[in-house]
VMD Tcl script that builds the backbone (N, CA, C; Angstrom):
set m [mol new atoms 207]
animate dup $m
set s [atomselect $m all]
$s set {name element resname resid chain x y z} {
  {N N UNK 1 A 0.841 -1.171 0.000}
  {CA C UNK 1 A 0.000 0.000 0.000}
  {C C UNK 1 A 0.888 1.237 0.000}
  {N N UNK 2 A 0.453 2.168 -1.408}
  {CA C UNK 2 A 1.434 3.433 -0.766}
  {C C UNK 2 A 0.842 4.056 0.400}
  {N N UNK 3 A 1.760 5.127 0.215}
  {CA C UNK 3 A 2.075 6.006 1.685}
  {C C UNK 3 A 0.510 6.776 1.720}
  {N N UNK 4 A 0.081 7.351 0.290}
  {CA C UNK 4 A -0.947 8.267 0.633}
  {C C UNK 4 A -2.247 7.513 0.249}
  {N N UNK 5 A -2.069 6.347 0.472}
  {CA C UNK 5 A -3.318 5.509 0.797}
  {C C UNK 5 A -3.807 5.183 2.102}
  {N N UNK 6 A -5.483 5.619 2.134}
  {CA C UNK 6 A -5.291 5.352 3.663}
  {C C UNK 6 A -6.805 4.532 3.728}
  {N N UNK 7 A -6.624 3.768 4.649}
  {CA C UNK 7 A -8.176 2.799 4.669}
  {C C UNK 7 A -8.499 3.850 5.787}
  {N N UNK 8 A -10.186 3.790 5.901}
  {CA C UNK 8 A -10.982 4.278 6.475}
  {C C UNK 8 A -11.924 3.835 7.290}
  {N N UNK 9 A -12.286 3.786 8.473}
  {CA C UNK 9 A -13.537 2.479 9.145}
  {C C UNK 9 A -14.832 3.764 8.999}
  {N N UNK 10 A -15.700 2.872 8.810}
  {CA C UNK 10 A -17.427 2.955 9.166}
  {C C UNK 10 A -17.188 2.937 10.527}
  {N N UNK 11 A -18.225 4.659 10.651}
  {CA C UNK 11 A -18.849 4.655 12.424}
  {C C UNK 11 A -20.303 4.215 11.998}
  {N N UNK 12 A -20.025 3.117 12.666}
  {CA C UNK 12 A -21.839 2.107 12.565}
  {C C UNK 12 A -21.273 1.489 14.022}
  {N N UNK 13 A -21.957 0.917 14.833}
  {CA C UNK 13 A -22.495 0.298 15.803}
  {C C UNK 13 A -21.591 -1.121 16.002}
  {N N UNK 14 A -20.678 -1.477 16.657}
  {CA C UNK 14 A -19.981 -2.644 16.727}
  {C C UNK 14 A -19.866 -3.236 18.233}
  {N N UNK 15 A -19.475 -4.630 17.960}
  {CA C UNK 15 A -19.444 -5.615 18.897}
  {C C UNK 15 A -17.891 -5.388 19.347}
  {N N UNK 16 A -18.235 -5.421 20.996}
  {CA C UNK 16 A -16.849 -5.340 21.552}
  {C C UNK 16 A -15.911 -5.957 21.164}
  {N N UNK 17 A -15.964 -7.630 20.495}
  {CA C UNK 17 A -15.147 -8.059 19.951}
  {C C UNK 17 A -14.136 -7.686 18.929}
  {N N UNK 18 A -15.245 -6.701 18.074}
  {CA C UNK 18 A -14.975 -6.652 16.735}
  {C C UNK 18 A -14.095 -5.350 17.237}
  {N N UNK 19 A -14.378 -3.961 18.526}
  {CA C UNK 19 A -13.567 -3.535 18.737}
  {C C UNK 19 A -12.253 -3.606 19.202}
  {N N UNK 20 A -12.409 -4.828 19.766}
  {CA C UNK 20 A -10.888 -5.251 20.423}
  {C C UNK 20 A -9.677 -5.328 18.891}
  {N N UNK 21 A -10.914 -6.142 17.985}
  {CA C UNK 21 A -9.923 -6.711 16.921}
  {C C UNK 21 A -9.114 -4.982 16.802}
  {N N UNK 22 A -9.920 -3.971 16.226}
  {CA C UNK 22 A -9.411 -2.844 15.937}
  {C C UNK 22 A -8.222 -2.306 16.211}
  {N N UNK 23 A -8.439 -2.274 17.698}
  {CA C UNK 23 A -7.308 -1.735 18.716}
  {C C UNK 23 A -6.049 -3.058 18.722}
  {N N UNK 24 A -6.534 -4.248 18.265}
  {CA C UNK 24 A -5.451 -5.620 18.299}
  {C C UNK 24 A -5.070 -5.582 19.873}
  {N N UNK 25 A -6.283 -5.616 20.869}
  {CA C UNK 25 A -5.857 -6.239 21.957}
  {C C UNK 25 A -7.015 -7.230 22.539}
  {N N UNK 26 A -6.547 -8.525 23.180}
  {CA C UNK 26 A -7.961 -9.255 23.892}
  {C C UNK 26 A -9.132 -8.309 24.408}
  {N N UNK 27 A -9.955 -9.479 24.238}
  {CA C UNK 27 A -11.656 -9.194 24.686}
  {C C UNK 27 A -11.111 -8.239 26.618}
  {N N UNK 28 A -10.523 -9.338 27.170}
  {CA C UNK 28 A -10.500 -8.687 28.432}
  {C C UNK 28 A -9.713 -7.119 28.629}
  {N N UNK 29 A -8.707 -7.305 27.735}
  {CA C UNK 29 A -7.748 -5.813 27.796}
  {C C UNK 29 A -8.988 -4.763 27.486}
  {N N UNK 30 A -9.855 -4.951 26.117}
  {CA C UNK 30 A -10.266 -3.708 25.493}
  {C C UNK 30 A -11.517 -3.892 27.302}
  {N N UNK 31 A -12.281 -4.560 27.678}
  {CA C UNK 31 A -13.245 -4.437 28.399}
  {C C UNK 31 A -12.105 -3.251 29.541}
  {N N UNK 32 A -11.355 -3.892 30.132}
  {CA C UNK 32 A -10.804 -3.016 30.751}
  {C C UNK 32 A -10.758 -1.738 30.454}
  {N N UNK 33 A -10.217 -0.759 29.340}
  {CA C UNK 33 A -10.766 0.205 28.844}
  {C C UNK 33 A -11.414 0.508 29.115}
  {N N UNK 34 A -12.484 -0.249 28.644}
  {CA C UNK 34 A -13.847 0.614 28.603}
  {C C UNK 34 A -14.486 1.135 29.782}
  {N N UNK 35 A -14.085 -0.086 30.920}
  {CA C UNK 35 A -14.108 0.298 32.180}
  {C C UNK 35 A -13.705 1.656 32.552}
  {N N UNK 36 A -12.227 2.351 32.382}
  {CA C UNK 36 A -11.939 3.534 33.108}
  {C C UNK 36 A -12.578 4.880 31.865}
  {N N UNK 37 A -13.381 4.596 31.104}
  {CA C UNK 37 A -13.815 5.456 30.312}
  {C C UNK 37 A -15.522 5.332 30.715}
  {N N UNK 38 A -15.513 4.204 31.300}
  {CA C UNK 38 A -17.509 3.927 30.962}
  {C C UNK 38 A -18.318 5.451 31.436}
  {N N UNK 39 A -17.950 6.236 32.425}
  {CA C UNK 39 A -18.556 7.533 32.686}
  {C C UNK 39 A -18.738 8.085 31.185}
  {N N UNK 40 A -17.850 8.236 30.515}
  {CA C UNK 40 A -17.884 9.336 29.137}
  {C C UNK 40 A -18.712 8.780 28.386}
  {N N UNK 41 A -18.764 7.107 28.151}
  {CA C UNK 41 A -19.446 6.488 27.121}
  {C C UNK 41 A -20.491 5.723 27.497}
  {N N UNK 42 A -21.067 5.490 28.331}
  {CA C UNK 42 A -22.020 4.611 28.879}
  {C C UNK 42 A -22.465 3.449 28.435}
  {N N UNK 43 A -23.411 3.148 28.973}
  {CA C UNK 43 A -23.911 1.302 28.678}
  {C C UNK 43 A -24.341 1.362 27.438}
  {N N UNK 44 A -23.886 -0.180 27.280}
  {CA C UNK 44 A -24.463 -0.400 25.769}
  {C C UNK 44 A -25.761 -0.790 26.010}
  {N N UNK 45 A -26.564 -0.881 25.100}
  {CA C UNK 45 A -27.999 -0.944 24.908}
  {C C UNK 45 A -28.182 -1.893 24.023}
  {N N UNK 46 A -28.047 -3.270 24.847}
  {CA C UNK 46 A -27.705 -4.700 23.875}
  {C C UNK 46 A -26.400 -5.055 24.051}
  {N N UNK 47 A -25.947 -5.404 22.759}
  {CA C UNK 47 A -24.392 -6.256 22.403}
  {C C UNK 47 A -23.957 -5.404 21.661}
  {N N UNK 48 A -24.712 -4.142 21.344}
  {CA C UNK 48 A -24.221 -3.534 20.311}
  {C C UNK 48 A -23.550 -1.869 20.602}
  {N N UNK 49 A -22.177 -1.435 20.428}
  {CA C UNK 49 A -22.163 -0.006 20.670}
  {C C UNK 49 A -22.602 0.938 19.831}
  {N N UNK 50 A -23.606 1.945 20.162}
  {CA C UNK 50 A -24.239 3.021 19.571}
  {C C UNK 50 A -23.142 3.395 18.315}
  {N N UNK 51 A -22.929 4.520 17.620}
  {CA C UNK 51 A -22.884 5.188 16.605}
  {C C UNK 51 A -22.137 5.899 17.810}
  {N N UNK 52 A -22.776 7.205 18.211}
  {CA C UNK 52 A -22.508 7.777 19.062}
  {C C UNK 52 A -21.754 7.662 20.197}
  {N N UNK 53 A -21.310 6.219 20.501}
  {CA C UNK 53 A -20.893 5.524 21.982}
  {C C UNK 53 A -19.247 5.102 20.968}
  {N N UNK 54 A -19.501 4.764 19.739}
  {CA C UNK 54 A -18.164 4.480 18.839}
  {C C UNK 54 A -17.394 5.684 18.602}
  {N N UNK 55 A -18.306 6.621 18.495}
  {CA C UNK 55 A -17.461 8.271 18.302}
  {C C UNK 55 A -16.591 8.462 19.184}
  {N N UNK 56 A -17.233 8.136 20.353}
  {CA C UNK 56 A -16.208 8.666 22.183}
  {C C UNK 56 A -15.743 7.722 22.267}
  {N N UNK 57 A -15.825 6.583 22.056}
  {CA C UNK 57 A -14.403 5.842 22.253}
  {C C UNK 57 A -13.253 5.840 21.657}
  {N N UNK 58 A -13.690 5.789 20.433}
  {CA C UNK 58 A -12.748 6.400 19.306}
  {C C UNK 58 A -11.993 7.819 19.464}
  {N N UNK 59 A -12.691 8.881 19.881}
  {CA C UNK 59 A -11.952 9.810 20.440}
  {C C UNK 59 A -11.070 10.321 21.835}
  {N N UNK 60 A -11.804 9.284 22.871}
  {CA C UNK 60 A -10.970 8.678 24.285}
  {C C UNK 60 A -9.684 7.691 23.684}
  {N N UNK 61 A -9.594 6.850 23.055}
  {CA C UNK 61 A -8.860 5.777 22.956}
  {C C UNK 61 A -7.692 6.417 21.927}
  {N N UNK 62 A -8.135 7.039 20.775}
  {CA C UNK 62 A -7.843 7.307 19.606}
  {C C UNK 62 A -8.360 6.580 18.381}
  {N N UNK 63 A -7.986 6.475 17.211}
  {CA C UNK 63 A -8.126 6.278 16.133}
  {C C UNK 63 A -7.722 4.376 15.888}
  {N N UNK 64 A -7.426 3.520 15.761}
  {CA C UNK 64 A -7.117 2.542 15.766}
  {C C UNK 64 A -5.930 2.845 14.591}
  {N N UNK 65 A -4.778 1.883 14.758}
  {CA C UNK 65 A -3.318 2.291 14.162}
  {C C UNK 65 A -4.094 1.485 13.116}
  {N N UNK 66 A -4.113 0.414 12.759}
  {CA C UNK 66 A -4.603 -1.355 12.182}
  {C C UNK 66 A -6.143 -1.298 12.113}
  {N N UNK 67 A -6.641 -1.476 10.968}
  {CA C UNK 67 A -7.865 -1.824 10.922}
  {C C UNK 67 A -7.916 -3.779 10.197}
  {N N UNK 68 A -8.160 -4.535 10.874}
  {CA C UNK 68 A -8.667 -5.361 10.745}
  {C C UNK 68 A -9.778 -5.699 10.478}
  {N N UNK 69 A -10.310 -6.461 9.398}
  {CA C UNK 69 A -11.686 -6.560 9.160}
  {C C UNK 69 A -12.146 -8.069 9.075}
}
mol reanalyze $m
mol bondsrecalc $m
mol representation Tube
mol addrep $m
């Protein structure tokens, strides 16, 4: 891939799993996270994180280096 290619993720609604993959750390590491952030981002509503709940994590955590799909 060149340099000024850049992949991009969809803010849609994802499974913690699928966020861990993102960040490339275990189910338990990313839960941890989420733990010292849960005030900013609150409960999920299901299995699924909001739109809105992916924005603030994404902006607490940062950007993911690796997108895995």
């Amino acid at each position: 891939m060149q340099q000024s290619e850049k992949k991009s993720i969809e803010i849609k609604p994802y499974l913690n799993n699928e966020m861990a993959r993102f960040y490339q750390v275990s189910h338990p590491t990313f839960t941890k996270w989420m733990k010292a952030i849960a005030d900013k981002v609150g409960k999920r509503n299901g299995a699924y994180w909001s739109v809105k709940q992916v924005e603030i994590i994404f902006a607490e955590l940062g950007m993911p280096k690796t997108l895995l799909f």
